[in-house]
Backbone as a ProteinNet text record, in pm:
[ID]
protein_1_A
[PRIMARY]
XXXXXXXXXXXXXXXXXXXXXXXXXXXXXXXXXXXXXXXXXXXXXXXXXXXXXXXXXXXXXXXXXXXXXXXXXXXXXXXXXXXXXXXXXXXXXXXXXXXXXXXXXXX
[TERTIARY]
6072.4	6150.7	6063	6139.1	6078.3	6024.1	5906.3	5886.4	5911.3	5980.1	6106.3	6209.4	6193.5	6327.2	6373.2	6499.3	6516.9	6450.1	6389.1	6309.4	6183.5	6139	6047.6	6051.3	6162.9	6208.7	6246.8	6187.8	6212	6278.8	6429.1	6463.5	6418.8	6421.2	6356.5	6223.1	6106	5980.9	6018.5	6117.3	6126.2	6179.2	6237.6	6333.9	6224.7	6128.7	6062.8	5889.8	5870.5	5787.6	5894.4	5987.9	6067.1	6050	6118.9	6090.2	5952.2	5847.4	5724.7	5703.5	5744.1	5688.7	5756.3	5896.3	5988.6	5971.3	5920.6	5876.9	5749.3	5632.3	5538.1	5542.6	5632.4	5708.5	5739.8	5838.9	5949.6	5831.2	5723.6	5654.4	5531	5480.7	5415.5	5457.6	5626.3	5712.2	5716.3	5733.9	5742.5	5616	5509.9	5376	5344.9	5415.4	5386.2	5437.9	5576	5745.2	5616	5576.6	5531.6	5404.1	5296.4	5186.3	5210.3	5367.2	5390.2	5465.3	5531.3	5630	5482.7	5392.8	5276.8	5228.1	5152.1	5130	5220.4	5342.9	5434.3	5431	5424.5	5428.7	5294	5173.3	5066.5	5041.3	5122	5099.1	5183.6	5290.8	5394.1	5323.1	5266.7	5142.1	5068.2	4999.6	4872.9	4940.8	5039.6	5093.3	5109.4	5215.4	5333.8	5200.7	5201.3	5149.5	5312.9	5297.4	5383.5	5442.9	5552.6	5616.2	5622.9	5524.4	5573.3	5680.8	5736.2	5902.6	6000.2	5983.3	6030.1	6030.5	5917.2	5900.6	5947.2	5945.5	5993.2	6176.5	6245.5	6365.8	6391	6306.6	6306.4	6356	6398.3	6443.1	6289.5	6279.7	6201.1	6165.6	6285.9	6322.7	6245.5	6228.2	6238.7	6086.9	6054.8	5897.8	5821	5879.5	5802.1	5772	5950.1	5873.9	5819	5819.8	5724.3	5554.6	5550	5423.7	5347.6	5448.6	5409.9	5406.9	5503.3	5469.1	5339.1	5300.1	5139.1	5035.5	5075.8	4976.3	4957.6	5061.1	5050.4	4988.3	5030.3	4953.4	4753.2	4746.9	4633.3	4579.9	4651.8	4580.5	4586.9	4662.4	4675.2	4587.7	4468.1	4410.6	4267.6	4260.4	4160.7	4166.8	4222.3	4202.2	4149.8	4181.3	4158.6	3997.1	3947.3	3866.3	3839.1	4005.5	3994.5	3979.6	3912.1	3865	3907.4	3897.4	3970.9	4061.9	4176	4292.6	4343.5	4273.2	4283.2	4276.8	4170.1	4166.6	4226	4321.8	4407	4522.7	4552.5	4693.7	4652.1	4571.6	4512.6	4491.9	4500.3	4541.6	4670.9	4766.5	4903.5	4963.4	4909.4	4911.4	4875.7	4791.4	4761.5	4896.8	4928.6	5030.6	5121.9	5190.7	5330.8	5294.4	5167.7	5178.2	5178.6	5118.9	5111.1	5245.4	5348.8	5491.6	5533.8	5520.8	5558.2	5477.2	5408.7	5362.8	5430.3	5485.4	5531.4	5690.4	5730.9	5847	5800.7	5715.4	5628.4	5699.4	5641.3	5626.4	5471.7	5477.9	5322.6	5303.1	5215.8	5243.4	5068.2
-5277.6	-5356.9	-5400	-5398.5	-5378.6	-5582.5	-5611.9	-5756.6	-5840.5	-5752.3	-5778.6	-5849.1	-5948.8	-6028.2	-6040.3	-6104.5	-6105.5	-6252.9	-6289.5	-6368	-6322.9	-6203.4	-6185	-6080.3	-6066	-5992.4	-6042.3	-6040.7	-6099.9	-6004	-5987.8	-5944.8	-5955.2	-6034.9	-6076.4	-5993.8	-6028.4	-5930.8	-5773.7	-5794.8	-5602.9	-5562.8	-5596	-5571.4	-5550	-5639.1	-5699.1	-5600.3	-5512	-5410.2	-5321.4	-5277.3	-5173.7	-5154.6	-5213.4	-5219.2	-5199.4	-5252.1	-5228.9	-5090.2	-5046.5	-4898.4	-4846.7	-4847.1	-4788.4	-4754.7	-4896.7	-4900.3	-4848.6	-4797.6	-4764.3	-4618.5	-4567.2	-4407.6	-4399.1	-4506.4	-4417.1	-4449	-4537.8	-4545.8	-4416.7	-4374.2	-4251.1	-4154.4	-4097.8	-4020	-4051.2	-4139.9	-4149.4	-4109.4	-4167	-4101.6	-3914.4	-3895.8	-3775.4	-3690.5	-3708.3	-3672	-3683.2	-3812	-3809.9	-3739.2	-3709.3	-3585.2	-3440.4	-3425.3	-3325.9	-3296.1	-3374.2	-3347.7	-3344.9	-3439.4	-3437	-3270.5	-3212.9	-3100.4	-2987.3	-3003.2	-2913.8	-2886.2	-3035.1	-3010.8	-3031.4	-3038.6	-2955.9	-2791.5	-2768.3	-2595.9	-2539.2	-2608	-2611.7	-2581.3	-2693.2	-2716.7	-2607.4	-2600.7	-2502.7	-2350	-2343.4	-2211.2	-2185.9	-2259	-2283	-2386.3	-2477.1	-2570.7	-2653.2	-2719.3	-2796.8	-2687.4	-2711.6	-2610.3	-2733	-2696.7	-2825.7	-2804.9	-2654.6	-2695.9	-2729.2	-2737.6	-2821.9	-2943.4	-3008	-3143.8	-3205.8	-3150.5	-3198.7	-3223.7	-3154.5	-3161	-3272	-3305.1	-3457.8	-3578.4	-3673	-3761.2	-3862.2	-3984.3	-4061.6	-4127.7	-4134.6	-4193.4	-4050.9	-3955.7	-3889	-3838.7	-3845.5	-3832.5	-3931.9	-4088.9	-4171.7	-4165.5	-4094.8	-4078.8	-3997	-3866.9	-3775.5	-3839.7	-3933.6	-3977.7	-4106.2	-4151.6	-4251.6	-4090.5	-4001.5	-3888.2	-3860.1	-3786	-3732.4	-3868.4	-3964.4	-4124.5	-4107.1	-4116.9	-4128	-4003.8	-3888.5	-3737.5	-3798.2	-3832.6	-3868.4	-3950.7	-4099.4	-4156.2	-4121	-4019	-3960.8	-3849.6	-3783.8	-3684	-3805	-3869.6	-3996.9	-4016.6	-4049.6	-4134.3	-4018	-3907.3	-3785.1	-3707.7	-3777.5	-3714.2	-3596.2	-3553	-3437.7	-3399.3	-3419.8	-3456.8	-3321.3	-3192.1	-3088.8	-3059.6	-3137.9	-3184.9	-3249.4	-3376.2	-3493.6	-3411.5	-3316.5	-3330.8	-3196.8	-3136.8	-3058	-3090.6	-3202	-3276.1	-3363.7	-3453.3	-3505.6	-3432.1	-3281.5	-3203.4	-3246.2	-3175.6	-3208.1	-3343.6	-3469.8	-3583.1	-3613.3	-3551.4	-3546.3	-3486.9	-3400.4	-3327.1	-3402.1	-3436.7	-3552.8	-3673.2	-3746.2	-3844.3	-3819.8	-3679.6	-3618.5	-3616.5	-3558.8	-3539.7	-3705	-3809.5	-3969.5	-4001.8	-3999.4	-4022.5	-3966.5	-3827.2	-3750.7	-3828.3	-3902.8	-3991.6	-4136.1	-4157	-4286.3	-4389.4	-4334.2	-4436.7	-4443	-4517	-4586.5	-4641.9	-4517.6	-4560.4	-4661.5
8622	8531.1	8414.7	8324.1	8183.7	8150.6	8096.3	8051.2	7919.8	7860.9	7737.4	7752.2	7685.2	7659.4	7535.8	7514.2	7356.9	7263.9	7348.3	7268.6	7219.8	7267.7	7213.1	7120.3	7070.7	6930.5	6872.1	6693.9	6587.3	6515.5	6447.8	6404.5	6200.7	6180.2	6035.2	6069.7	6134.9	6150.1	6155	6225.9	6262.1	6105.6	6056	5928.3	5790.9	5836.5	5694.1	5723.5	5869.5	5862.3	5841.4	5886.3	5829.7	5679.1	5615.5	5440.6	5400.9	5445	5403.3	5401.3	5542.5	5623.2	5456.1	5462.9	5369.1	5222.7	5185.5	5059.1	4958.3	5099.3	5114.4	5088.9	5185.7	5187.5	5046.1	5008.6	4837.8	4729.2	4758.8	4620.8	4612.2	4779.9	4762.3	4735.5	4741.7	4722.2	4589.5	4513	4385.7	4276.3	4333	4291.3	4286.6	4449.3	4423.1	4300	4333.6	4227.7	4074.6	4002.3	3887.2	3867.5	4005.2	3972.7	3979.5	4043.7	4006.6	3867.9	3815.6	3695.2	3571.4	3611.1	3522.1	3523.3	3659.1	3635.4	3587.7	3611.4	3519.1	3429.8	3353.2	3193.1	3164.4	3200.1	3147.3	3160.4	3268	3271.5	3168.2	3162.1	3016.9	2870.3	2845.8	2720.8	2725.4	2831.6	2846.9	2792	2830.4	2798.8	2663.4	2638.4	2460.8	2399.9	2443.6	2318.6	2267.8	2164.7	2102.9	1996.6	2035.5	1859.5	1765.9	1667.5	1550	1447.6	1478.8	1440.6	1467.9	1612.8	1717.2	1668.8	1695.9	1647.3	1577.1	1440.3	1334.7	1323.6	1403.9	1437.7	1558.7	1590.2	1696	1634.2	1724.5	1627.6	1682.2	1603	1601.9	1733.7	1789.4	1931.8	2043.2	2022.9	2119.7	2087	1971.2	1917.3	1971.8	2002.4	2065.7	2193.3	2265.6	2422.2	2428.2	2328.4	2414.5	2420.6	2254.4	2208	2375	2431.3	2549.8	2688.7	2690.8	2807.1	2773.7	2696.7	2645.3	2693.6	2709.2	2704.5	2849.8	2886.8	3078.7	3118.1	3094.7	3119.1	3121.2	2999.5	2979.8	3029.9	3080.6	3219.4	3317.2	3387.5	3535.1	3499.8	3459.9	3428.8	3393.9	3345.1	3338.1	3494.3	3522.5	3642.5	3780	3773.8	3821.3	3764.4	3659.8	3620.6	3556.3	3533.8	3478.6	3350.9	3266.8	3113	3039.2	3079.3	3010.6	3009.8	3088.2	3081.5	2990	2987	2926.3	2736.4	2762	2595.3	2552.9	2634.3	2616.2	2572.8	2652.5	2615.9	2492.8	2502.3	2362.7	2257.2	2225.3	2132.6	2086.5	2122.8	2136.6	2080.2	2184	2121.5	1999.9	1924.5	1768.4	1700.9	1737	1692.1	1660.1	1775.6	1807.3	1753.2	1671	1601.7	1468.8	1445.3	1296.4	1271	1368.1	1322.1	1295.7	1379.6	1385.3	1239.7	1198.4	1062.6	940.5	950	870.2	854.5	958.1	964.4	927.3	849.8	885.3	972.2	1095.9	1208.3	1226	1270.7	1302.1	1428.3	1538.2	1648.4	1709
[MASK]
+++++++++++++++++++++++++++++++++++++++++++++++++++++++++++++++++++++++++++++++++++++++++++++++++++++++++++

């Protein structure tokens, strides 16, 4: 016979490691999801590069996110150590602010 009773289960405790366990899971799942979408679109770059006639047909709004995507690329490649990464995409990022200037925005 088992030495379990229901007093010695906390339902709030059980609930509140559940979520942890849980939350722990979707934010490493989420990390992963963004080092992979990161390496995508550097193998992307690495290939094409930026079309800057592309660009120039962007609207201002969409020149800025790509100008903050290229930013994060560049700290997840910082933070990785991967510096010929980093200044691969930091090419590019010149690019996409040359076009934001050519709109004078000023990022």
């Amino acid at each position: 016979m088992s030495d379990f009773n229901d007093e010695d289960f906390n339902m709030d405790d059980f609930m509140n490691e559940s979520n942890s366990d849980f939350e722990m899971k979707l934010e490493e799942y989420r990390d992963n999801m963004m080092a992979l979408a990161i390496e995508t679109n550097y193998k992307n770059i690495e290939v094409n590069g930026i079309n800057e006639y592309h660009l120039r047909h962007l609207s201002v709004g969409q020149l800025v996110d790509l100008n903050e995507t290229f930013k994060l690329m560049i700290s997840h490649f910082e933070e990785l150590e991967d510096y010929e990464k980093c200044a691969t995409v930091l090419k590019q990022l010149t690019i996409v602010r040359d076009a934001l200037s050519q709109k004078n925005v000023i990022i």
